[in-house]
Structures are given as C-alpha cells and as structure tokens.
DORORO-491510 format. One record per residue (C-alpha): z, x, y. Coordinates in pm, whole numbers, plus 32768, in hexadecimal, padded with zeros to 4 digits. Each point is the difference from the previous one (the first is absolute). Layout:
<nodes>
z Z x X y Y
...
</nodes>
This chain:
<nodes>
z 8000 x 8000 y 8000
z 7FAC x 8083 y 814A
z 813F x 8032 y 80CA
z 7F55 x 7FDB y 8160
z 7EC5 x 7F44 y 80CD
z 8035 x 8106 y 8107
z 800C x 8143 y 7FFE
z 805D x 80E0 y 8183
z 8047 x 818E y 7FFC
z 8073 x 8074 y 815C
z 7FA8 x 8165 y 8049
z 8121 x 7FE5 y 8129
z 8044 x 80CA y 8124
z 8125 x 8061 y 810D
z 7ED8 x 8067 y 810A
z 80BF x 7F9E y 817B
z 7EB3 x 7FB3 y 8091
z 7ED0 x 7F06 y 7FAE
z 7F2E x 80B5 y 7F1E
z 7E91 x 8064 y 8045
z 7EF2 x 7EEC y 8002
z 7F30 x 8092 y 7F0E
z 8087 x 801E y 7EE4
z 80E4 x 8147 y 7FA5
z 80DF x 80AE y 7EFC
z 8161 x 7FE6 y 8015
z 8027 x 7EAB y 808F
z 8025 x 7EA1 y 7F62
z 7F0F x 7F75 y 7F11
z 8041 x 7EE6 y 7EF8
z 7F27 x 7FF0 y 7EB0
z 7FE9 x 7E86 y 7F80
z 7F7C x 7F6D y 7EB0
z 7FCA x 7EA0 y 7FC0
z 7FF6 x 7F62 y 7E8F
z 7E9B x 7F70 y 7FE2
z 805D x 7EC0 y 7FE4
z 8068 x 8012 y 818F
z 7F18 x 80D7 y 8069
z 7EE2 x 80AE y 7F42
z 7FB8 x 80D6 y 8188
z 809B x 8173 y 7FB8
z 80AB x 8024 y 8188
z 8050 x 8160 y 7FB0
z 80D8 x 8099 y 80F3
z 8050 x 7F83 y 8183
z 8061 x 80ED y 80FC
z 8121 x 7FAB y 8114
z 8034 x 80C3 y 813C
z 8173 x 7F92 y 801D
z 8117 x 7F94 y 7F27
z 8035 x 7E87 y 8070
z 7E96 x 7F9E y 7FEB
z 8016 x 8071 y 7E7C
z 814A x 7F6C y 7FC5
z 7F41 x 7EAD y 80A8
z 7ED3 x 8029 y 7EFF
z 80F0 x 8019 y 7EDA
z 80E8 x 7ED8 y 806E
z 7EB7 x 7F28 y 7FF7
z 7FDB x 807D y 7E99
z 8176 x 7FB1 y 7FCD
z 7FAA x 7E85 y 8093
z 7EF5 x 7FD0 y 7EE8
z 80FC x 7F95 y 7EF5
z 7F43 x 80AF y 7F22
z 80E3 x 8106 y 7F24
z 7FC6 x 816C y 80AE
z 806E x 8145 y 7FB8
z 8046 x 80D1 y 8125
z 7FED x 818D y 7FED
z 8083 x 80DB y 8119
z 7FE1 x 816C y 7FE8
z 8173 x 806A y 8094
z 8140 x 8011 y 7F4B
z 80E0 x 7EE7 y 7FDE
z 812B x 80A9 y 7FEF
z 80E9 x 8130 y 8006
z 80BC x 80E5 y 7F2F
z 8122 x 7F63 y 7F6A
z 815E x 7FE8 y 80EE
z 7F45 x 7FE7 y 815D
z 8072 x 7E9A y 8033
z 815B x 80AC y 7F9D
z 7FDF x 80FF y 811E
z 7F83 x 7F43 y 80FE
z 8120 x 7F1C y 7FE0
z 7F2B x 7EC0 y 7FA2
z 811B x 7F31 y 7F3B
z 7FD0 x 7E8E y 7F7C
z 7FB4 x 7F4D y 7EBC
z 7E96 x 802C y 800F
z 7F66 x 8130 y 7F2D
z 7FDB x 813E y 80BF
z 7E73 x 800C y 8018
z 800D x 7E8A y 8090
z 813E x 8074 y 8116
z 7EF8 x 815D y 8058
z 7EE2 x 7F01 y 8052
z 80D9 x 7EFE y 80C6
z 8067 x 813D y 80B4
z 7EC6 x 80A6 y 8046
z 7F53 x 7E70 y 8081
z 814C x 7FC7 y 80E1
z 7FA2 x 8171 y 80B4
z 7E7F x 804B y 7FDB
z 7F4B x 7F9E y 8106
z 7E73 x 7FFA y 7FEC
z 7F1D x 7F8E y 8114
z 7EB9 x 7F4B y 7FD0
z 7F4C x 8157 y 80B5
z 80C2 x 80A9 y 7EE5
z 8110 x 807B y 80EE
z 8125 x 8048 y 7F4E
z 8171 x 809E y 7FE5
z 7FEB x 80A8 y 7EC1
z 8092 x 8157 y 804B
z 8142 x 7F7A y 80C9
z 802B x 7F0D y 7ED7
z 7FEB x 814F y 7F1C
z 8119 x 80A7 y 8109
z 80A1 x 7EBF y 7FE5
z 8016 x 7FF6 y 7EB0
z 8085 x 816B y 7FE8
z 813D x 8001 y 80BE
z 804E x 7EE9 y 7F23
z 8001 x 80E0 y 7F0D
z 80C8 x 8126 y 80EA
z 7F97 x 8131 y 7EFA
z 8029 x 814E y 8054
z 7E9B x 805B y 806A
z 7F23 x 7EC7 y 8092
z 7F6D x 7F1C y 7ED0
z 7FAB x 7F73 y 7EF2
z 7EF1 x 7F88 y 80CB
z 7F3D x 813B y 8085
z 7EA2 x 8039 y 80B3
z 7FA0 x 8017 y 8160
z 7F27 x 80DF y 80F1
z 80B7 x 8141 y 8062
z 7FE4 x 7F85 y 8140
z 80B5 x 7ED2 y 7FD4
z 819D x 7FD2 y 8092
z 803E x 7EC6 y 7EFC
z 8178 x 806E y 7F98
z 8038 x 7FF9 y 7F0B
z 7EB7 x 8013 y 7F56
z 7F62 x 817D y 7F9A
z 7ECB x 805A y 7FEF
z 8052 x 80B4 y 7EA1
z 80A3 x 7F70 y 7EA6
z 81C2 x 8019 y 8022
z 7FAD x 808D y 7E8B
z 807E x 7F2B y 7EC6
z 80DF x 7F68 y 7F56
z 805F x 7F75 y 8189
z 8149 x 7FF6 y 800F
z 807D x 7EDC y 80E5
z 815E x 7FBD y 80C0
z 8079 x 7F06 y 7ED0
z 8022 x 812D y 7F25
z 7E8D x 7F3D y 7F38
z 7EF7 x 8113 y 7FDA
z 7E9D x 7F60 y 7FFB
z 7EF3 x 807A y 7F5A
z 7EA5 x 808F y 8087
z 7F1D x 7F01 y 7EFE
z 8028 x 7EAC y 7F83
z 8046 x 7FC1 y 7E6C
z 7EB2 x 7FA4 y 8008
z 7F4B x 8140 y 8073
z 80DA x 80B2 y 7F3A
z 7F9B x 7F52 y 7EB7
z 7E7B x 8076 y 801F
z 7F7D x 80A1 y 7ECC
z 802E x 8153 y 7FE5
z 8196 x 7FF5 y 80C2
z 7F47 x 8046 y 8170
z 800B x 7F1F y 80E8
z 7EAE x 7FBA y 80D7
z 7FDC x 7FBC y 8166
z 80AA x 8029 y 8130
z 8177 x 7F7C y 7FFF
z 8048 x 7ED9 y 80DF
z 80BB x 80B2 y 809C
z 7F1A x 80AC y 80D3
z 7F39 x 7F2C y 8100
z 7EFB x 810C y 80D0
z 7F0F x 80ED y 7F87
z 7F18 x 8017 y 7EE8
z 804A x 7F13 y 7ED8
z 8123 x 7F61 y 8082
z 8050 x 7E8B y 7FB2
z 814B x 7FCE y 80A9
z 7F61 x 7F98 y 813E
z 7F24 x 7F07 y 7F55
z 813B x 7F87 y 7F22
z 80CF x 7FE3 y 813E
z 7F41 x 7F0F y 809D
z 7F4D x 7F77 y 7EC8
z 8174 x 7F58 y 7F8F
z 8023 x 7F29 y 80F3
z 7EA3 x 7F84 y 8002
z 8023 x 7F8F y 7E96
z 8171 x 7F7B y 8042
z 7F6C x 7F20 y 80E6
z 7EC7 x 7F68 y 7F14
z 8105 x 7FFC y 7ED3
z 813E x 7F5B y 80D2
z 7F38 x 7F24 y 80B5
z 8046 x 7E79 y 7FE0
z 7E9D x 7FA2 y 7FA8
z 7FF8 x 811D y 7ED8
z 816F x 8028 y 7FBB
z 7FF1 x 7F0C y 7EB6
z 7EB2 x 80A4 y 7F4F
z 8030 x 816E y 808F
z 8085 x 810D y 7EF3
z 8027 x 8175 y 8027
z 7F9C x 80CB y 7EF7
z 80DC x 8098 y 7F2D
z 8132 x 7FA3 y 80AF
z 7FCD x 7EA1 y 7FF9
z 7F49 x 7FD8 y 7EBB
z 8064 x 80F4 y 7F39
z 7F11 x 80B3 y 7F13
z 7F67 x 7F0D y 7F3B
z 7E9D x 7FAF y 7FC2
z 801F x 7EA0 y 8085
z 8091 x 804F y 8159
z 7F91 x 7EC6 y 80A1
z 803C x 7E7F y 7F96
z 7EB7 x 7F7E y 7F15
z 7F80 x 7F05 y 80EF
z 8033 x 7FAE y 8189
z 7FA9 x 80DF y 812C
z 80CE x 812C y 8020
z 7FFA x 8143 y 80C2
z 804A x 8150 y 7F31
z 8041 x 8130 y 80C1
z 8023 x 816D y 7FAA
z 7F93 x 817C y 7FEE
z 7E85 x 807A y 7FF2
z 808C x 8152 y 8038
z 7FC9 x 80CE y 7EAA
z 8144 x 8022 y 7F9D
z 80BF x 7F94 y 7EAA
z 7EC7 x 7F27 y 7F73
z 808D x 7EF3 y 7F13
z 7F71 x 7F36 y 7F23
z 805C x 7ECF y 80D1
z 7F0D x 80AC y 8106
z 7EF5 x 8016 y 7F40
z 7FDA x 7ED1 y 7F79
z 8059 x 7F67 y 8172
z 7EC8 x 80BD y 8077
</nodes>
C-alpha cells in the first residue's frame, strides 16, 4: 500500500536576504511527486527566493487533504540533554520543549531578515560554559557574545555539571562508527546545517502545531515511532520528517 499521494523534499536554507531571481545553488528549492492517479504532470522541482513564499506553497499542499509526506533537509533535533541545559522543564518530551523554544524566539522576516546569531548567543549563556557554546559559528568579524567563530571543542561541558555531545545518536550510528556531516552545532561556513536547523524548527513547529493541521500532523520518528505503518490507513494526514541521509530505516524506505 502506498503510504502517501504527496510527496515534498525541501532543500532549505538560513540565507538573511531574498535569494537571486534566477535560479541558484544554495538557496530553497522543493522537489514534489504526485501519485498518478492525482496528477500524471512530473512538476519536478520549484525554486523560491525566500523562506515564507515556500512555506506558503507547501501550506497549499498541506490544504489539499490529500496524505503528504514532507522532507526537510535540516536536523530536527539535538544531542541528547540540551533541553536539560538550557533549563527547558515541563511534561512535554525534550525535542518538543527545544522546538517550542526555538518558535517563541526565532524571528524570520518575509525578506528573509532574521535573528539567528543573537538567538545562537542567546541560547549560549543559557548554557553559561566555560568557553562560549554549544552553538558556535560566526564571521571573525562578528561581536555576538557569546558566540565564536571556532568549535568550544567536545564533549561541551555546560554550567549543570551535563556534558553534551558534538553528534546526535543518529550520526553516530552510520555504518562504519563515523559520523557524516557537519554537527548542528555549527551554523556558518562550509557544510554547516545549524543555521538552517535554527530557523528550520520553528517553521515546521508552526505547520505541525497549527489548529488546521494539529489533528492529522505526525513527526517522524518521535511521534510515530518506527514502524512501517507510520500514518493511519485511510483519511488525510500530514507526515513530516528527515530527507537528510542520516540513519535510513526501513520505515523510510518504504515511506518513499
């Protein structure tokens, strides 16, 4: 049985200004795939010059009731005990307090302004180490205490007495023991993600919490589990997760 009518994989990025008209690398571009029985036209990919006017494309998806699968290409989480050192109490698990934390303080403009670097600095005195982090990355121009340009080195030891680790459990698990990729950690410079993941949260906190998609939205794995039938049989529904290539499960592959 095919899991999905829809299928949307967001190539996303942090960019802080409109991207160019024409078409370029490194900005945000959404590959879609109808089942033929919807739509026999292959759309290929669609290019957007700023964040809003994609999230607007893939809300009118969302409004289809159809049953879509939505891919972004940040990370949905962090290493294990950041919700613990950033102080983020409360009976909901510690992925879902990160993302309620990260929507109530991002803030991204429809030009593609945003504040993604003080939230960073914000985010680090939370934690009070040592040395300025988790969160590192900036120009070596920049004055954004306490942010540095350079990695605090890890296991990060934070003010709670937690140390936090440099890669999720899911990097870590990649065949062969090494992880791959950039950490999240790091948010400027080549092969970073953190910037994206930063302000890619709260963009999928709002499409998964919102009232119209609240009932039929699931996160993947944290909300389904890992199961090959991740989504109820019949109805519209709305599954999000990972395109990055990281930890493939079976569950994936037959989603996809």
């Amino acid at each position: 049985m095919r899991l999905f009518d829809v299928y949307l994989a967001v190539d996303w990025s942090a960019r802080s200004l409109p991207s160019p008209a024409r078409p370029t690398r490194d900005a945000l571009w959404v590959a879609e795939k109808l089942a033929p029985e919807i739509d026999d036209t292959d759309r290929g990919e669609t290019y957007w010059r700023t964040r809003q006017a994609c999230l607007a494309s893939i809300r009118h998806h969302v409004k289809s009731g159809r049953r879509i699968f939505i891919g972004f290409d940040f990370c949905y989480g962090y290493p294990a005990g950041y919700a613990a050192a950033l102080g983020l109490i409360g009976n909901t698990p510690p992925w879902h307090r990160i993302w309620n934390e990260l929507t109530r303080l991002v803030q991204d403009s429809p030009t593609n302004a945003n504040n993604r670097f003080s939230v960073a600095a914000t985010l680090n005195a939370r934690c009070a180490g040592l040395i300025p982090g988790p969160l590192w990355g900036c120009s070596a121009t920049s004055n954004i205490p306490p942010l540095a340009p350079k990695s605090p080195g890890f296991p990060y030891q934070v003010r709670q007495g937690l140390t936090l680790e440099q890669f999720r459990h899911t990097e870590r698990r990649r065949i062969g023991g090494q992880p791959v990729g950039q950490p999240v950690w790091k948010l400027y410079g080549s092969g970073s993600a953190g910037g994206q993941t930063l302000l890619g949260i709260p963009a999928v906190c709002h499409l998964r919490d919102d009232p119209e998609f609240a009932a039929i939205s699931q996160v993947w794995p944290v909300e389904t589990g890992f199961t090959p039938t991740p989504i109820p049989n019949q109805g519209p529904c709305i599954g999000i997760g990972t395109s990055r290539k990281v930890c493939p499960h079976p569950a994936v592959q037959q989603a996809v």
